[in-house]
C-alpha positions in Angstrom: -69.0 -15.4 11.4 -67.7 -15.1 7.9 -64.3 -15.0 7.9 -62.2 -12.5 5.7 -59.4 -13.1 3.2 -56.5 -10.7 3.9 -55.0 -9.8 0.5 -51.8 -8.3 0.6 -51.5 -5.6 -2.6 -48.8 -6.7 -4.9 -47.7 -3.6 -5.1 -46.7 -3.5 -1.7 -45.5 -7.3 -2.3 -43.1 -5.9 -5.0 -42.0 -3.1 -2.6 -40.7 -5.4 -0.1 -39.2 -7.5 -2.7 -37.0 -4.4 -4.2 -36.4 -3.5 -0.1 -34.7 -6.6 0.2 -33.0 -7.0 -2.7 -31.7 -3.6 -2.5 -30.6 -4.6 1.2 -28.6 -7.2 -0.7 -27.0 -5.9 -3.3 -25.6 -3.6 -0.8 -21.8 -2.7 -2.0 -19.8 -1.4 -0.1 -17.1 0.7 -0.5 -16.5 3.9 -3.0 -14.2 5.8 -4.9 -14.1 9.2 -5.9 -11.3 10.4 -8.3 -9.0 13.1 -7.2 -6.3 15.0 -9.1 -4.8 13.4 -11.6 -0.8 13.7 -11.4 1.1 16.5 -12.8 4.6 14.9 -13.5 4.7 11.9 -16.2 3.0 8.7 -15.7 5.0 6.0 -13.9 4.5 2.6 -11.8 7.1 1.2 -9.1 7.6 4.8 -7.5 8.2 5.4 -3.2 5.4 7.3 -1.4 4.6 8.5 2.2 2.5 10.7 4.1 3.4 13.4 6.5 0.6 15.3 8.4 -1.5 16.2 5.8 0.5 16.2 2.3 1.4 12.9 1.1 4.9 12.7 -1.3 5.9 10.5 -3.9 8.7 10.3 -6.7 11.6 8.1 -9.0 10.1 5.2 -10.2 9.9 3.9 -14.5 7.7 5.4 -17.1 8.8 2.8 -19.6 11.5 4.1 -20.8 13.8 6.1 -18.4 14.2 5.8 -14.4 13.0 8.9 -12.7 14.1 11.1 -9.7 11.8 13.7 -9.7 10.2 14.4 -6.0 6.8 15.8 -5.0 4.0 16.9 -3.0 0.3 16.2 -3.0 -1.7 18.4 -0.7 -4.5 16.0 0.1 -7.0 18.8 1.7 -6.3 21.3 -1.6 -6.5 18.4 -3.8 -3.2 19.3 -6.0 0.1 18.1 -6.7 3.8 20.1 -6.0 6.6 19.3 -7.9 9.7 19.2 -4.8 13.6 18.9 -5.2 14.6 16.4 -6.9 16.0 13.4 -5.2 20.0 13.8 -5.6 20.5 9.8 -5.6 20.2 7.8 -8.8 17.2 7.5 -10.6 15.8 4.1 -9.6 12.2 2.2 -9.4 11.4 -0.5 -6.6 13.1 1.2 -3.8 11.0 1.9 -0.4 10.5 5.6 1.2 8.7 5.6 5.0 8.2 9.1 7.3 9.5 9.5 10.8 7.8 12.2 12.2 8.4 15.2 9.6 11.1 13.5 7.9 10.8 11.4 4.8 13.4 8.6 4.2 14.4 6.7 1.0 16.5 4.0 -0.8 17.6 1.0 -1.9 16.1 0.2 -5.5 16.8 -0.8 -8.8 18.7 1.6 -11.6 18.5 0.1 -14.2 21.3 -2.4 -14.1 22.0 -3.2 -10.5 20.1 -3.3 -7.4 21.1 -0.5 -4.6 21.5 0.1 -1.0 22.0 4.1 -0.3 19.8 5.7 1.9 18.3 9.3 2.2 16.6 11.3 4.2 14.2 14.7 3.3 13.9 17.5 5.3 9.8 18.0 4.7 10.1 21.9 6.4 13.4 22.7 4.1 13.1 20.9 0.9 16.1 19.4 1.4 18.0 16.0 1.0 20.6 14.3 3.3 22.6 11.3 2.5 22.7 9.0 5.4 24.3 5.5 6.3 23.6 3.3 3.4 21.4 0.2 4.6 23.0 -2.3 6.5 21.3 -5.4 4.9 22.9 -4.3 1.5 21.7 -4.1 -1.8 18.2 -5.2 -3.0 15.0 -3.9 -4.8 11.3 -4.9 -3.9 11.8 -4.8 -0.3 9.3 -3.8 2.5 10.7 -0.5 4.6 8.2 1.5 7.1 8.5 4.4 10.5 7.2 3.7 13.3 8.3 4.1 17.0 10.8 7.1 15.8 12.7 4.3 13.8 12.8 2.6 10.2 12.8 -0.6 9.3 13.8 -1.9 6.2 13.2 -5.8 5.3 12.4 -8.9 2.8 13.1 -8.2 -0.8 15.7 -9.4 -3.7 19.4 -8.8 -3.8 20.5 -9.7 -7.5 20.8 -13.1 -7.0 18.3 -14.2 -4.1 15.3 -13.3 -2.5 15.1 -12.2 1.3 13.4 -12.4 4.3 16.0 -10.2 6.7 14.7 -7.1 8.7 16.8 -4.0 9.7 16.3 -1.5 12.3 17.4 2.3 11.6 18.0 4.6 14.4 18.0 8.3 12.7 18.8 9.9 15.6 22.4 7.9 15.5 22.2 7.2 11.7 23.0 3.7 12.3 21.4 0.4 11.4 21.3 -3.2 13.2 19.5 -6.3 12.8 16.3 -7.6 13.9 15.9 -11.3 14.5 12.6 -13.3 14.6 10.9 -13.1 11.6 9.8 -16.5 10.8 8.2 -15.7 7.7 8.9 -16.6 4.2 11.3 -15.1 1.4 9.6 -12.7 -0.5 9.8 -9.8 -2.7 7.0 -7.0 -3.1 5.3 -7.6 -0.6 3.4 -5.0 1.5 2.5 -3.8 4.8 0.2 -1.3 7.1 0.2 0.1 10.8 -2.6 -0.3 13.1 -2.4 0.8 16.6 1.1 1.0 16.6 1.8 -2.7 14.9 2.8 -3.3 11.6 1.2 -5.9 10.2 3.1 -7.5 7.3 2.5 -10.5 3.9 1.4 -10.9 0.3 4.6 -11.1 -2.0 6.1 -13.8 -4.3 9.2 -16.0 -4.0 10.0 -19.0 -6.2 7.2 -18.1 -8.4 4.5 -18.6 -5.7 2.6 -15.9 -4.0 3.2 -15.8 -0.1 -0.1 -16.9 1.8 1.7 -16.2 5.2 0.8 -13.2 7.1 2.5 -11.4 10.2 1.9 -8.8 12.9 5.1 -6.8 14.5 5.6 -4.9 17.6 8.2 -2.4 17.7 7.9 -2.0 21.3 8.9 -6.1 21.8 10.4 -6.5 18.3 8.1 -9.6 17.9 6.8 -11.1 14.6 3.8 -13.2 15.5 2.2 -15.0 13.0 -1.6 -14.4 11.9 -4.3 -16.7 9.9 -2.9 -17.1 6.4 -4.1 -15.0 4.0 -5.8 -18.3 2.3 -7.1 -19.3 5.3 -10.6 -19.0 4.1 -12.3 -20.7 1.0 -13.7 -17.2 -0.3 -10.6 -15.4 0.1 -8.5 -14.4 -2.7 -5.8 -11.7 -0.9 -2.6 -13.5 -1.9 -0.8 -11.3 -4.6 2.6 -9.2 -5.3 2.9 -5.2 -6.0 0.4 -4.1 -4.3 -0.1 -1.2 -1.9 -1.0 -1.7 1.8 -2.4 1.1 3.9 -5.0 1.8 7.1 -7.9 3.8 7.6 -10.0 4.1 11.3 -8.2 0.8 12.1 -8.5 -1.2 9.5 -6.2 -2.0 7.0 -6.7 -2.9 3.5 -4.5 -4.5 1.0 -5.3 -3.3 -2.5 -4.6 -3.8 -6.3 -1.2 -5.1 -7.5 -0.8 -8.5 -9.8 -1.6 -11.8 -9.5 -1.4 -14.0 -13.1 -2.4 -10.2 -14.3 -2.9 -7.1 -13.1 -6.1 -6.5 -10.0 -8.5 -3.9 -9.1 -9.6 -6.0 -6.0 -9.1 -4.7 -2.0 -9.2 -6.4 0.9 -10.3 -4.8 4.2 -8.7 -6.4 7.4 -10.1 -6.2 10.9 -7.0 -7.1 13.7 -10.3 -7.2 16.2 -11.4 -10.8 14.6 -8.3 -11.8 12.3 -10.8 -11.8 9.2 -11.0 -10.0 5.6 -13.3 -8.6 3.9 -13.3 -7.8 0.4 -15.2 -4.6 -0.6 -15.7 -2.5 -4.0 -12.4 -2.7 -6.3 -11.0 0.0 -7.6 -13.1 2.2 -9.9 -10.5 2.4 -12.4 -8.0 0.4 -14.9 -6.5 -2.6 -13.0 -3.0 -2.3 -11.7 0.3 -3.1 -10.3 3.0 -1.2 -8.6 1.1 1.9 -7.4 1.3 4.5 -4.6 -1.0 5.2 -1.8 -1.3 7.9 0.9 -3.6 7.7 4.2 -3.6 10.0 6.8 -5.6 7.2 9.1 -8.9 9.4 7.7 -8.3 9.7 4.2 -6.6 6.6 1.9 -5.5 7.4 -1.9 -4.6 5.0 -4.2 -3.2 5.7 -7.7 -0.5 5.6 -10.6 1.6 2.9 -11.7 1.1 0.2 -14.3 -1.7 -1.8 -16.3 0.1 -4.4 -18.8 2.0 -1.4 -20.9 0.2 1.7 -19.9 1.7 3.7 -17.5 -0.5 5.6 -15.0 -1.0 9.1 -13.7 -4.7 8.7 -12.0 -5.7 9.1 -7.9 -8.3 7.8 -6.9 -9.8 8.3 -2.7 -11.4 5.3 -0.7 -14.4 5.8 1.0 -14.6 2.4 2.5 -17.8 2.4 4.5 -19.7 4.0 1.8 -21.8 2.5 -1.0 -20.6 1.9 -3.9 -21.6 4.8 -6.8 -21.1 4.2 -10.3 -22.0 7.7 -11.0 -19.1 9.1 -9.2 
């Protein structure tokens, strides 16, 4: 019996060849840009989403500190201008949502750092002074809604940075303090909810970026630590300024600055404890931007690369692959 060669075509050879490497150049995570904002380019500006309109204003263009307000309707795809926030213009302040409420303050004016406090009325297009935070003055902190309460924490006072938290009650306008947090000083640092916990790090104190990383439950008022955020070789997370949001239960840590400004985002799975870093921002790096997510939809835009102030938004499709033709 004569045996016979099989010959495999090298056309079919280089096939499989472009099927794998196709398989591994895989990149996921895309970006599609969105409408670019009406009101005048700024970084370090508050933002928050209610249902499905996200809302953002003050900040620093440069050369003057801002108060303007407004809306972006995130299914229309186009920006509002709102009432003007009555406090003083300021940048580095915090704003969170409880239910349809919106809630800013602290900051930075200009000369010294602040501690009022305000809430907006989302269904009147109104503001309301409330009691000024309890922790006192500072700029750069963390503040976030959840549970039908505001917390307010971490940040810098003038003189020293912090690592307090504060607990705001709006149906009683009153503040107290939260004990437990075992983390490190910090200022800009960031946060997202998942599930109902807020999961807190990144930062900088001293001149070193925070590595340390926490998870807290409002209904225990527990901080428990997680992995660090260097915990792995491969991982390169740690930063200040940047924004932190979640989308179908995973949160992601993105842009912000780092020896220089960063286009990079992390995506964080609270199933395993891991990160995983996926396509960077299609657009100028940056530090000091806003973000809006509605848990299904996740924006990411303005603030500042080196000089240039920014007006762009930009939407995550996380689980897609990445388009340069977009």
């Amino acid at each position: 019996m004569i045996k016979k060669k099989i010959v495999i075509p090298v056309l079919l050879l280089s096939l499989i060849s472009i099927s794998c490497s196709t398989d591994d150049d895989f990149e996921r995570g895309n970006w599609i840009s969105r409408s670019v904002f009406d009101g005048i380019p700024r970084t370090n500006a508050v933002s928050f989403t209610i249902g499905s309109k996200g809302y953002m204003g003050t900040g620093y263009d440069g050369d003057d500190y801002l108060n303007d307000f407004w809306e972006y309707d995130i299914v229309g795809n186009y920006w509002v201008q709102k009432a003007d926030f009555p406090g003083k213009p300021r940048s580095a302040a915090v704003a969170f949502a409880i239910g349809n409420n919106g809630y800013l303050g602290t900051g930075y004016d200009g000369d010294i750092e602040l501690d009022d406090f305000w809430e907006y009325d989302s269904s009147t297009n109104s503001w309301t002074r409330k009691a000024d935070y309890a922790g006192g003055i500072r700029r750069e902190a963390i503040g976030f809604g959840i549970a039908n309460h505001g917390y307010i924490g971490t940040g810098y006072d003038g003189s020293n940075d912090r690592k307090d938290f504060f607990k705001y009650n709006p149906s009683e306008d009153r503040w107290e303090e939260l004990s437990g947090f075992g983390g490190e000083k910090r200022r800009s640092g960031t946060y997202f909810i998942i599930d109902e916990l807020v999961y807190i790090g990144t930062g900088e104190s001293n001149g070193l970026y925070k590595d340390d990383f926490w998870v807290f439950d409002p209904k225990t008022e527990i901080f428990t630590k997680k992995l660090d955020l260097d915990e792995e070789d491969d991982y390169s997370i740690m930063r200040s300024r940047a924004v932190g949001f979640e989308q179908h239960g995973l949160g992601y840590i993105a842009t912000g600055y780092r020896g220089g400004s960063l286009s990079t985002i992390w995506e964080y799975n609270p199933q395993i404890d891991e990160w995983e870093e996926i396509t960077s921002l299609e657009a100028v790096v940056r530090q000091d931007a806003v973000s809006f997510s509605t848990g299904d939809q996740s924006f990411v835009g303005l603030g500042r690369s080196g000089t240039i102030y920014l007006d762009d938004l930009y939407e995550l499709f996380p689980h897609e692959e990445y388009d340069d033709e977009d």
